[in-house]
C-alpha positions as CSV (number, residue, x, y, z in Angstrom):
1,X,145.6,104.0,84.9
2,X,149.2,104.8,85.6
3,X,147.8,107.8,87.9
4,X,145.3,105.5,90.0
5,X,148.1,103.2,90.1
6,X,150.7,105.8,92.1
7,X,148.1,106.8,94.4
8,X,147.2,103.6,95.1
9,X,150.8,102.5,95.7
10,X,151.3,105.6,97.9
11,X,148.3,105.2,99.9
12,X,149.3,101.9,100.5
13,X,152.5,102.9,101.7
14,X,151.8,105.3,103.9
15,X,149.0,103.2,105.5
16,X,151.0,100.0,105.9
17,X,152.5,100.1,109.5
18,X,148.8,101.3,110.9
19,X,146.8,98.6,109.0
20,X,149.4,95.8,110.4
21,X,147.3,96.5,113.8
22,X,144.6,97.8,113.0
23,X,142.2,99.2,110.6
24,X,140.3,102.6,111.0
25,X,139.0,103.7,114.4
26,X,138.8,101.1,117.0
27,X,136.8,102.9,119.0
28,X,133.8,104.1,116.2
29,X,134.2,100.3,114.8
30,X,132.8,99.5,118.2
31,X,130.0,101.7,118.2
32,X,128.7,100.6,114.9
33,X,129.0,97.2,116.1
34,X,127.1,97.9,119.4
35,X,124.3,99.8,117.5
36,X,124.1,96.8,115.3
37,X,123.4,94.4,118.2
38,X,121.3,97.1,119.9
39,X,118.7,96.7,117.2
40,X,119.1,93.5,116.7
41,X,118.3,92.3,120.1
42,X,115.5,94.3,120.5
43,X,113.7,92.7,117.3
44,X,114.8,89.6,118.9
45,X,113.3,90.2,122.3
46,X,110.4,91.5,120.5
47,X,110.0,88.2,118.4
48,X,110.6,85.8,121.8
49,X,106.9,87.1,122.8
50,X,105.8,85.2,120.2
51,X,107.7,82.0,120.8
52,X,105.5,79.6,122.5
53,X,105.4,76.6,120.6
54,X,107.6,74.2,118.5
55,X,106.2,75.6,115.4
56,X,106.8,79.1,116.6
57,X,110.1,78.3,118.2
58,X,111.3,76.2,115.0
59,X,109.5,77.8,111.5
60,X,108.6,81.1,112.8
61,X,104.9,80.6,113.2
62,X,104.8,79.5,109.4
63,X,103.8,83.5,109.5
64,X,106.4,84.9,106.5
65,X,105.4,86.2,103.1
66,X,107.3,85.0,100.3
67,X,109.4,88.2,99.6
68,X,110.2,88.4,103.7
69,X,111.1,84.8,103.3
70,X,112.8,84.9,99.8
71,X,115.4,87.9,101.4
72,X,115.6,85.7,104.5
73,X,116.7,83.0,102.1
74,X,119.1,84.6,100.3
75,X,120.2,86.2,103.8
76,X,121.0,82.1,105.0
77,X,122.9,81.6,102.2
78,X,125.3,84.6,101.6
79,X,127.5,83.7,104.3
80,X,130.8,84.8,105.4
81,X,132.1,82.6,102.8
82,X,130.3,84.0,100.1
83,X,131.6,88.2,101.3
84,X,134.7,87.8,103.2
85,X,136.0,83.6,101.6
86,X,135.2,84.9,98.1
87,X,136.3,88.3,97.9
88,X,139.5,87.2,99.6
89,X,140.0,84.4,97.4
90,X,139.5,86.7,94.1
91,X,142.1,89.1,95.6
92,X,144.7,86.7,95.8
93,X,144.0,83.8,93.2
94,X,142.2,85.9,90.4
95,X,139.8,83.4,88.2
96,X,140.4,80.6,90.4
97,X,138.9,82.9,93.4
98,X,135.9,83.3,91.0
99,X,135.1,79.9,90.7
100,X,133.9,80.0,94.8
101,X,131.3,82.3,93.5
102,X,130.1,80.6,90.0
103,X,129.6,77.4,92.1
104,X,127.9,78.7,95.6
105,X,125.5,80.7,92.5
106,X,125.2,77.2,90.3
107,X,124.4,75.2,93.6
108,X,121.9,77.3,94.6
109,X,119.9,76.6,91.1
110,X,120.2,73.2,91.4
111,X,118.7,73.4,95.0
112,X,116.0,75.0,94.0
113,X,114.7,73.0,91.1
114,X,115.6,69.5,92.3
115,X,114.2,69.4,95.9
116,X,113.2,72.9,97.6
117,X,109.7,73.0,96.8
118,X,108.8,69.0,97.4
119,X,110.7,69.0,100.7
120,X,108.8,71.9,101.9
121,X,105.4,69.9,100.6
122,X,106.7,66.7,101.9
123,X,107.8,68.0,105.7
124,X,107.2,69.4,108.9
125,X,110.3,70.9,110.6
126,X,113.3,69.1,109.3
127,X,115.0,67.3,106.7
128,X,114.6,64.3,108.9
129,X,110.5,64.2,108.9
130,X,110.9,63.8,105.0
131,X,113.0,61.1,104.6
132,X,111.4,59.1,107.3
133,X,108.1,59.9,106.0
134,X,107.7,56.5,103.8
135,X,110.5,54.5,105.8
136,X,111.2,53.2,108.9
137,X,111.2,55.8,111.5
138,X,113.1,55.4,114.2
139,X,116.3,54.3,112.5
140,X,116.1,57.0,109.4
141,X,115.6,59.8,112.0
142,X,118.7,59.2,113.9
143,X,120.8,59.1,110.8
144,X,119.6,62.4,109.3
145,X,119.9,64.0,112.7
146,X,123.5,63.2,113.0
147,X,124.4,64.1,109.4
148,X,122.4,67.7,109.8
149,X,124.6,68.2,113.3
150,X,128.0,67.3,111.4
151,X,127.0,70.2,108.3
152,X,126.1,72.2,110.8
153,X,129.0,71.6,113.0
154,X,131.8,72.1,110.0
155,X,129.5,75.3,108.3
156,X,130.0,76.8,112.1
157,X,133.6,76.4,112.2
158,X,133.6,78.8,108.7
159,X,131.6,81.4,110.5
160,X,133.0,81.3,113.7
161,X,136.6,81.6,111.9
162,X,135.4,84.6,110.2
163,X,133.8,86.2,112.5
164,X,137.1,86.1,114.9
165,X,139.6,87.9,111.8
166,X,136.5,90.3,111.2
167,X,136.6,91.5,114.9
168,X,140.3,91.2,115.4
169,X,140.9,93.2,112.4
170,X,138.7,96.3,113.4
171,X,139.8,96.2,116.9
172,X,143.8,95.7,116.1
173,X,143.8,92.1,118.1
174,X,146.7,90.3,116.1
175,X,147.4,87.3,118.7
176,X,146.0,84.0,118.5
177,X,144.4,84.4,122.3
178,X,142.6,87.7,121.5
179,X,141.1,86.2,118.4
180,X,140.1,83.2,120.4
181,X,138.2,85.5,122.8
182,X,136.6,87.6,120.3
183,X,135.5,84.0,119.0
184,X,133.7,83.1,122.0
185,X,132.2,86.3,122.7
186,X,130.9,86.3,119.3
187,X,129.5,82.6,119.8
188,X,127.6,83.8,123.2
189,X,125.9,86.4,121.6
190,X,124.8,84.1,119.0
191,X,123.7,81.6,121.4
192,X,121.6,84.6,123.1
193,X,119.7,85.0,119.7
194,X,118.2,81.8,119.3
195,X,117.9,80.5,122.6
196,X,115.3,83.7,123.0
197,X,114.0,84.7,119.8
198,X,114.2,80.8,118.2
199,X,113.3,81.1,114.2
200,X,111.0,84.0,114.3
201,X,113.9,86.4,115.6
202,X,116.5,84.6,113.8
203,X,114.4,85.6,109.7
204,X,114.2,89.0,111.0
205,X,118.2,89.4,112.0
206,X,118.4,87.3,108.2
207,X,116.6,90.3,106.1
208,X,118.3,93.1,108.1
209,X,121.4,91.5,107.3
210,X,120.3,90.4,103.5
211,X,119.0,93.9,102.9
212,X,122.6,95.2,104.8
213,X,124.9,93.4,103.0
214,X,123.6,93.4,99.2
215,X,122.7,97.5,99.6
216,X,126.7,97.4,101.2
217,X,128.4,95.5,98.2
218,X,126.1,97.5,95.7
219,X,127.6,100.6,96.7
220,X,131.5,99.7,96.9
221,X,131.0,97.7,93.5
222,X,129.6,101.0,91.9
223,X,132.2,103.0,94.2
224,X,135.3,100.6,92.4
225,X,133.8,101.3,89.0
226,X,133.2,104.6,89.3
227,X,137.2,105.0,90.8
228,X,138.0,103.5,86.8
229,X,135.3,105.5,84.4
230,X,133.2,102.2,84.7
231,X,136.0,100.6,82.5
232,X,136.2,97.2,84.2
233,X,138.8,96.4,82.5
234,X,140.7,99.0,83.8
235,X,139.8,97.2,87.1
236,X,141.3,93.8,85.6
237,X,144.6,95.9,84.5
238,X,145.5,97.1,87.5
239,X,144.5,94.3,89.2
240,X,147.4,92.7,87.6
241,X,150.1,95.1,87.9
242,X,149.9,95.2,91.6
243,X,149.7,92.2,92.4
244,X,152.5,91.3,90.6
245,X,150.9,88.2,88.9
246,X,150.4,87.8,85.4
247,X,148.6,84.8,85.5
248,X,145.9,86.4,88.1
249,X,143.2,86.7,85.1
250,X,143.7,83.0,84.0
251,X,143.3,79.5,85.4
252,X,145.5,77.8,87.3
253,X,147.1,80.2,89.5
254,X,145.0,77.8,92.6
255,X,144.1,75.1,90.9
256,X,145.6,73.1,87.6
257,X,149.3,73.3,88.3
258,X,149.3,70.1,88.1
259,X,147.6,66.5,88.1
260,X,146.4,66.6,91.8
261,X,144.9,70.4,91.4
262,X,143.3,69.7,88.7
263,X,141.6,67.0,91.0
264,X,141.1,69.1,93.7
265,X,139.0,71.6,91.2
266,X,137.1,69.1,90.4
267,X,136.2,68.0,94.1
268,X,135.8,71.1,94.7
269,X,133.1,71.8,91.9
270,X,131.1,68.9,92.3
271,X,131.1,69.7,96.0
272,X,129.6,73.2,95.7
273,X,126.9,72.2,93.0
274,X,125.3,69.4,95.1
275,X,126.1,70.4,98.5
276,X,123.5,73.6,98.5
277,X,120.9,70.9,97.9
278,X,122.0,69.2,101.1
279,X,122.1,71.8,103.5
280,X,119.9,71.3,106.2
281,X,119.8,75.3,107.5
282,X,118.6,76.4,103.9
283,X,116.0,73.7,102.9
284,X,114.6,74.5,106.6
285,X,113.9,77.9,105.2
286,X,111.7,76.8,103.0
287,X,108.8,75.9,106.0
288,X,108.7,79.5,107.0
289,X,106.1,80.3,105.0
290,X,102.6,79.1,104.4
291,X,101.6,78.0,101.4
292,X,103.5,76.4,98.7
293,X,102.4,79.3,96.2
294,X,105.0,81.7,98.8
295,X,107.3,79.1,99.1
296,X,107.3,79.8,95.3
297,X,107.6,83.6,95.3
298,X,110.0,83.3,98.1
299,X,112.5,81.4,95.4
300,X,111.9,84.3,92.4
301,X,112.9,86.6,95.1
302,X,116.2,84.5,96.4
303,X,117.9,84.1,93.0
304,X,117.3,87.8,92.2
305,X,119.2,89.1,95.4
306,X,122.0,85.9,95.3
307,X,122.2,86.4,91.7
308,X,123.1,90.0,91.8
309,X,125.0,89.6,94.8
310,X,127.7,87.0,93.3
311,X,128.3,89.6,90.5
312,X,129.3,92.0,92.8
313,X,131.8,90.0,94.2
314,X,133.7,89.8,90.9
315,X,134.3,93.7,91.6
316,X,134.7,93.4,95.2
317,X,137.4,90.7,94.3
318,X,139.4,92.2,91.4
319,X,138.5,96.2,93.2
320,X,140.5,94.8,96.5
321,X,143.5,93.1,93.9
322,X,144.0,96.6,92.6
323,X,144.0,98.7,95.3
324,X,145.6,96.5,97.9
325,X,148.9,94.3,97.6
326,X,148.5,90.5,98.4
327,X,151.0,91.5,101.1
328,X,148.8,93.8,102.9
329,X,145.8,91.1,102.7
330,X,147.7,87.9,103.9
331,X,149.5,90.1,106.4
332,X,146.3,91.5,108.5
333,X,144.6,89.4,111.1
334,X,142.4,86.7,109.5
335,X,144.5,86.8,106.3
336,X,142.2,86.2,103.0
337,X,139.3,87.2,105.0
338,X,140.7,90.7,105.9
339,X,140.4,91.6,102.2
340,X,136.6,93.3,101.9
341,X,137.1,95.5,105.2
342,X,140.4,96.3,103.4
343,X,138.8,97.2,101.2
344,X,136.1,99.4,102.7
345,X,138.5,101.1,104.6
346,X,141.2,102.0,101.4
347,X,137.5,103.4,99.4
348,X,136.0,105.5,102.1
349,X,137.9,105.0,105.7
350,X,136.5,104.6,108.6
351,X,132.8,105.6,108.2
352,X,132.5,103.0,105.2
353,X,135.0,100.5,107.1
354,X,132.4,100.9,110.3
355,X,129.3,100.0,108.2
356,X,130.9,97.2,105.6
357,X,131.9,95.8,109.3
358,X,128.4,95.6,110.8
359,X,127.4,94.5,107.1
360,X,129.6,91.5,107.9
361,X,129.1,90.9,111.2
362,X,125.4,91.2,110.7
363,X,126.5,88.2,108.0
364,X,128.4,85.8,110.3
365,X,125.9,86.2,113.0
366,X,122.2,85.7,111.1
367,X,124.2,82.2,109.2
368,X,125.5,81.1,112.6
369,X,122.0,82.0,114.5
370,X,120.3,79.8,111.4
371,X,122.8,76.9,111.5
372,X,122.0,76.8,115.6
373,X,118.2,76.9,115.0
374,X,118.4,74.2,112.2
375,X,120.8,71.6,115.0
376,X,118.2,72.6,117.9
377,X,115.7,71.5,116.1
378,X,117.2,68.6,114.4
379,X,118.1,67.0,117.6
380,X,115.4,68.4,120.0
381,X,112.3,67.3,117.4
382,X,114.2,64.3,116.0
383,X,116.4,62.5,118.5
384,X,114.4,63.2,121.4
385,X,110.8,63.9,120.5
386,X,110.3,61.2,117.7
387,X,113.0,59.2,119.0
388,X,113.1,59.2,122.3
389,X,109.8,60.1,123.8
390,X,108.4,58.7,120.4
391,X,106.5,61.6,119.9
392,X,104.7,61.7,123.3
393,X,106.5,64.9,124.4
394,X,104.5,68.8,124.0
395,X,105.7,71.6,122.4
396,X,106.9,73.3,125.1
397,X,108.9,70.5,126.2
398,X,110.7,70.1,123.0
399,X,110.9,74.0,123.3
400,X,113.1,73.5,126.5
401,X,115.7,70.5,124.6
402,X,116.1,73.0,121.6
403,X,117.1,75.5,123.9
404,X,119.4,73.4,125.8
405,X,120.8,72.0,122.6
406,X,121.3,75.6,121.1
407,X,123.6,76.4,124.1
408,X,125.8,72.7,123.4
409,X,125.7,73.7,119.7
410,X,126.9,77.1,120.8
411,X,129.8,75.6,122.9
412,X,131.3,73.4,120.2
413,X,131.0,76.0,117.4
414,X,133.3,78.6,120.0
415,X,136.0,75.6,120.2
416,X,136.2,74.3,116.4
417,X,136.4,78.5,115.6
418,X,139.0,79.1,118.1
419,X,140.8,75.8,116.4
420,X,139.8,76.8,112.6
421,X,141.4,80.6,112.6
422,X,143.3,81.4,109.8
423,X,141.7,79.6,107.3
424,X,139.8,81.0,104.4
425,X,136.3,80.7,105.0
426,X,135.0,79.9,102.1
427,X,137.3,76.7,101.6
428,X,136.7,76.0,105.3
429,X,132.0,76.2,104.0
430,X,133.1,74.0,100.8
431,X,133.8,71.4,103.6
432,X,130.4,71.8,104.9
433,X,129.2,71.2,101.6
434,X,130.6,68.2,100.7
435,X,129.7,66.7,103.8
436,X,126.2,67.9,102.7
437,X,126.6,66.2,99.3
438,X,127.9,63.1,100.9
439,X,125.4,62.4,103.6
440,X,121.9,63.9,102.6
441,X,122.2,64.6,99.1
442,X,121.6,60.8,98.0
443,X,119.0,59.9,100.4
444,X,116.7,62.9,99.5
445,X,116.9,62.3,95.8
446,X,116.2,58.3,96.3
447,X,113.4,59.9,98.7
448,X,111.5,62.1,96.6
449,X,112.0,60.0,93.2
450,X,112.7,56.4,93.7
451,X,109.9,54.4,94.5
452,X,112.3,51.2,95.2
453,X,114.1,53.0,97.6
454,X,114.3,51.3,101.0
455,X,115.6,52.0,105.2
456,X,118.6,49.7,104.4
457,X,119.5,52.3,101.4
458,X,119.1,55.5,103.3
459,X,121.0,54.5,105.7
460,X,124.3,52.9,104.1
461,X,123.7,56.6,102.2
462,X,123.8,58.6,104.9
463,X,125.9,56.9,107.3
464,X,128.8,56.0,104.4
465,X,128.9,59.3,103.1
466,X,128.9,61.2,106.2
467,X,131.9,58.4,107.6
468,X,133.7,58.8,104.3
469,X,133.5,62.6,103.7
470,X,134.5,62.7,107.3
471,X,137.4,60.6,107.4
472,X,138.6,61.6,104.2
473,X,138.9,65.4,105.7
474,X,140.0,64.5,108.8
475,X,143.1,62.5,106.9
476,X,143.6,65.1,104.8
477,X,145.8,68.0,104.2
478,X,143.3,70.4,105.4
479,X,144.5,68.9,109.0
480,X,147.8,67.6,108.6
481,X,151.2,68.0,107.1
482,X,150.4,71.2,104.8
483,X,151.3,75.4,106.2
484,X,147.7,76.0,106.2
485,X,146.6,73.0,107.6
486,X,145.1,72.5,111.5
487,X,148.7,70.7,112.5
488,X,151.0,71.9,109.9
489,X,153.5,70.3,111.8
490,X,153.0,66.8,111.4
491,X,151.8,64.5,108.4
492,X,149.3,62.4,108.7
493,X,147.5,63.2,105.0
494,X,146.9,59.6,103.8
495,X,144.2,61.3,100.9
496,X,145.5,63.5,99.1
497,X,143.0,66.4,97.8
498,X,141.8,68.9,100.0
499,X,138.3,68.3,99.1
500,X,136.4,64.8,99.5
501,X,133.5,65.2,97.2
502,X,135.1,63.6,94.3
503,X,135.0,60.4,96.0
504,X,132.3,60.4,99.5
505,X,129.8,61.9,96.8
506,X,129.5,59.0,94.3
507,X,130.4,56.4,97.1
508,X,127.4,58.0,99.0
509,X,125.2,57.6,95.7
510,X,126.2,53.6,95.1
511,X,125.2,52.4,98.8
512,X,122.2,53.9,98.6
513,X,121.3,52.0,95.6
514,X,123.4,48.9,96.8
515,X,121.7,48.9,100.2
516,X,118.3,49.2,98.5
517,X,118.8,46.3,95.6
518,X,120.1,44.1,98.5
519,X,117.0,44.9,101.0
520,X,114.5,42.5,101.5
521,X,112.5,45.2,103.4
522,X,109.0,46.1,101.7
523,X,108.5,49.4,102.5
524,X,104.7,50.4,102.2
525,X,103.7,51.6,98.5
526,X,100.3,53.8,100.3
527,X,103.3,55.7,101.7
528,X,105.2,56.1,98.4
529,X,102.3,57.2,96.5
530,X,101.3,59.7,99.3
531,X,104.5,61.1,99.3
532,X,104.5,61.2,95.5
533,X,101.4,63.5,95.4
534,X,102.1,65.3,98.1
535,X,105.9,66.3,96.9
536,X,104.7,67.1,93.7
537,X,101.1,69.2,93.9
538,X,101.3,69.9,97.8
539,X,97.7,68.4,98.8
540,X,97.4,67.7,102.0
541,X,100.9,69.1,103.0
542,X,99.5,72.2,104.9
543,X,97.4,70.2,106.6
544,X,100.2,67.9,107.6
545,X,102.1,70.9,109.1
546,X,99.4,71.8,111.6
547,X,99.6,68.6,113.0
C-alpha cells in the first residue's frame, strides 16, 4: 500500500497547478461532448416523427417493452445526484457519504412495492389523473399540478447545478459567470430535446445514458480494484491515510456530532425513503409501456441495474478518497461534484476523463429532459386541458401548451442553476425529495388505500405539505446564514435542520386525515370500488388509457 500511496501522492503533486483550471484536454473534452449530442439529437429528431399526439408527445406512444422501459427507469433515477452528489459525498464524508446511496437504493424499493404498479393501473398521463380519479376534479388537479411543478422545479436546480461544475470543470471555466453560461447553454439544449422529441425521444436519450453510465462506473469500479489486488480494504486504508481523517470509515464525520446532526440524519433518511414514491418524473415512467405485465418486467429490470449501480459508488467514493486529497476535490470547479471526473482523469487521463464526462453529461441531461416532460405535461394536461378547457381541448392543442410550458420550465431551471452552483447535488435532489414526501406522498397512499379519504383531505395534504416543506427550506440554513448556504451572508434560518422531512412529512400525513375526519363531503363509493379493482388487478385500465 505504501507504494500506491507515494505514487498517488506524487501524481497528485505534480498535477495539482493544471487540475486547479482544468482537467485533461479541453479541446478532446469537447469533442466527446459534441459527438454525444450529435447522436443524441438525431434519435431525437428521429423520434419527433412520431410525435403527434398527447399520448405520443407525453408516454411515448405507450410503445416500450419492459426491459427498454425498465433501463429507461433506472436511467430517470440515477441522476447527477446519484454519480457526481454521492461519489463526492463518499470522498469527503466517508460512511456518512454512503448513506446518500443506501437511501436513494431503499426509496426506490419502497416505490416500487407501495404505489408503481396501481398508479400505472389507476392513470392516464400524470400523477394528477389518479388522485382526482374518485374526488373532485377540478380542485384535486390544480393541487397535484402545482406540487409536481415545485419537485420538479427544486430536482432541476440539482441537475442544472451539476451539470454547470461538470462543464466548467472539463473546459477550465472557474468563475461564477462562465459557469452561469455553461448553465444556460446546457438548459437550451435541454429545452431542444423535449420540445421536439417529447417522451418518445426523451426514453431513448434515458437508455443510452442508463446503458452509458452503469457500463462507465463498472469499469472504473473494477479499474480501482484491480489498482489494490481486489483487496477492498486496501481501498478503505488508503482511503484514510490521505485524506487525513481517521474517522472517514465511521459515523459522524457529517452527521451525529451532535444533537441537531443527529436530527438532520434523521430528516434526511426519512426524506430519501418516501420521497422516491413521490416523484412525479419516475411514477410517470411507469405509463410508457403497455400492459401492466411490462410495467412488471420493466421493475425486475430497474432494481437490477440501480441495485448494481449504488454498489459501485461505494468504490467510486472510497477509489476517489484514495487517490485524490479532499483538497484537490473541494478546490476544482463545482467542488464535491468534481470528484468522479477527478477521478476518471487520475485512472486513465483524458480518454477515460472524455468518456466518464459524456457518461455524466448524458446523466444530467436525460433527468432534466424527464423532469421537463413530466412539468409539460403536468400543467399542459392538467391545468389547462382538464382545468381550464375542462377537457374540451385536442391533442394537438395540448401538444402546443406542453411545448410552450417546456420552454418556461426550461427558463426557470437555467436561473435556480445559475443561483444553486456550488452546492452538492445530491443534498440539493434530497430537497426535491422531501418536497416529494411532503406534498404527494400522503395524498397517493390515502388515494389508493383509504376508502374514507375525501377532496378536503387531499388537499390540506398536498397544499400543507408542499407550504411547509417549502417554507421550512426557504427559512433554513440551506439559504441563509451558513458558508454553503444561497446568502451565506445574512441569517435569516429560523428552522434549524437542513432537511424539512422530519417535520412537513408527518404534518403532511395528519391533515390529510384531519381534513378527511372533518369533511362532510361524500365522495362517491362506485368510484372507490372502481378504483380499488382497477389499482389492484388492472381491468379496465388499458382501456382507460386509450381514451
Amino acid at each position: 500500500m505504501s507504494t500506491l500511496t507515494t505514487l498517488a501522492s506524487g501524481q497528485l503533486l505534480a498535477q495539482e497547478e493544471t487540475l486547479s483550471t482544468h482537467v485533461g484536454n479541453p479541446w478532446a473534452n469537447i469533442g466527446i461532448f459534441l459527438v454525444f449530442v450529435c447522436i443524441t439529437l438525431w434519435l431525437v429528431l428521429r423520434a419527433s416523427k412520431n410525435t403527434k399526439t398527447a399520448a405520443d408527445f407525453y408516454a411515448g406512444g405507450r410503445s416500450f417493452s419492459g426491459t427498454q422501459n425498465g433501463v429507461a427507469i433506472a436511467g430517470d433515477y440515477l441522476s447527477a445526484a446519484s454519480f457526481l452528489g454521492i461519489v463526492g459525498a463518499i470522498a469527503i464524508y466517508g460512511y456518512d457519504g454512503f448513506l446518500y446511496s443506501i437511501g436513494f437504493l431503499v426509496a426506490w424499493l419502497v416505490a416500487l412495492l407501495a404505489v408503481a404498479e396501481m398508479l400505472r393501473n389507476t392513470g392516464k398521463f400524470t400523477m394528477a389523473d389518479v388522485l382526482s380519479f374518485r374526488l373532485k376534479q377540478r380542485p384535486v388537479r390544480i393541487a397535484a399540478a402545482a406540487s409536481t411543478l415545485a419537485v420538479c422545479v427544486f430536482y432541476l436546480l440539482a441537475q442544472m447545478a451539476g451539470a454547470g461544475a461538470l462543464v466548467s470543470l472539463l473546459l477550465g471555466i472557474d468563475s461564477r459567470a462562465g459557469q452561469s453560461l455553461v448553465i444556460t447553454v446546457v438548459g437550451m439544449l435541454m429545452i431542444v430535446y423535449v420540445f421536439i422529441g417529447g417522451m418518445k425521444g426523451t426514453t431513448y436519450v434515458q437508455i443510452i445514458k442508463a446503458t452509458l453510465l452503469i457500463a462507465g462506473t463498472a469499469v472504473m469500479t473494477v479499474w480501482i480494484l484491480a489498482l489494490f489486488g481486489f483487496n477492498f480494504s486496501e481501498v478503505l486504508g488508503q482511503a484514510v491515510e490521505v485524506s487525513g481523517e481517521p474517522g472517514l470509515l465511521e459515523p459522524g464525520l457529517q452527521y451525529g456530532a451532535d444533537f441537531m446532526t443527529k436530527l438532520n440524519f434523521i430528516s434526511l433518511g426519512i426524506a430519501l425513503v418516501f420521497g422516491t414514491a413521490g416523484l412525479p418524473h419516475v411514477l410517470m415512467r411507469f405509463y410508457t409501456v403497455p400492459t401492466a405485465k411490462e410495467a412488471r418486467k420493466s421493475v425486475v429490470w430497474a432494481i437490477v441495474l440501480i441495485g448494481a449501480f449504488y454498489l459501485f459508488t461505494l468504490v467510486l467514493g472510497f477509489g476517489a478518497a484514495a487517490l485524490l486529497t479532499p483538497e484537490q476535490i473541494n478546490n476544482a470547479p463545482g467542488g464535491q461534484n468534481s470528484a468522479a471526473p477527478l477521478l476518471a482523469y487520475e485512472l486513465g487521463g483524458t480518454l477515460l476523463l472524455g468518456l466518464i464526462a459524456a457518461v455524466a453529461f448524458a446523466t444530467i441531461l436525460a433527468v432534466v429532459a424527464g423532469l421537463t416532460i413530466t412539468a409539460s405535461a403536468s400543467f399542459a394536461h392538467d391545468i389547462y386541458g382538464q382545468v381550464i378547457k375542462k377537457g374540451q381541448i385536442d391533442s394537438k392543442g395540448e401538444v402546443r401548451v406542453g411545448r410552450i410550458t417546456v420552454i418556461v420550465v426550461g427558463l426557470l431551471a437555467i436561473a435556480g442553476g445559475i443561483g444553486a452552483q456550488g452546492q452538492n447535488v445530491a443534498f440539493l435532489v434530497s430537497l426535491a425529495f422531501a418536497v416529494a414526501a411532503s406534498a404527494n406522498l400522503p395524498t397517493i397512499l390515502y388515494s389508493l388505500f383509504w376508502r374514507r379519504f375525501t377532496t378536503r383531505g387531499a388537499l390540506w395534504s398536498m397544499y400543507g405539505g408542499l407550504g411547509s416543506s417549502v417554507a421550512l427550506i426557504f427559512f433554513s440554513p440551506v439559504v441563509w446564514g451558513a458558508p454553503t448556504s444561497f446568502f451565506p451572508e445574512i441569517d435569516m434560518a429560523l428552522y434549524p435542520l437542513t432537511n424539512p422531512g422530519l417535520v412537513s412529512i408527518p404534518l403532511a400525513f395528519f391533515l390529510g386525515w384531519l381534513g378527511s375526519v372533518t369533511s362532510k363531503d361524500n365522495e362517491d363509493p362506485a368510484k372507490q370500488a372502481e378504483m380499488e379493482i382497477r389499482s389492484l388487478t388492472g381491468v379496465g385500465a388499458e382501456k382507460a388509457v386509450e381514451h
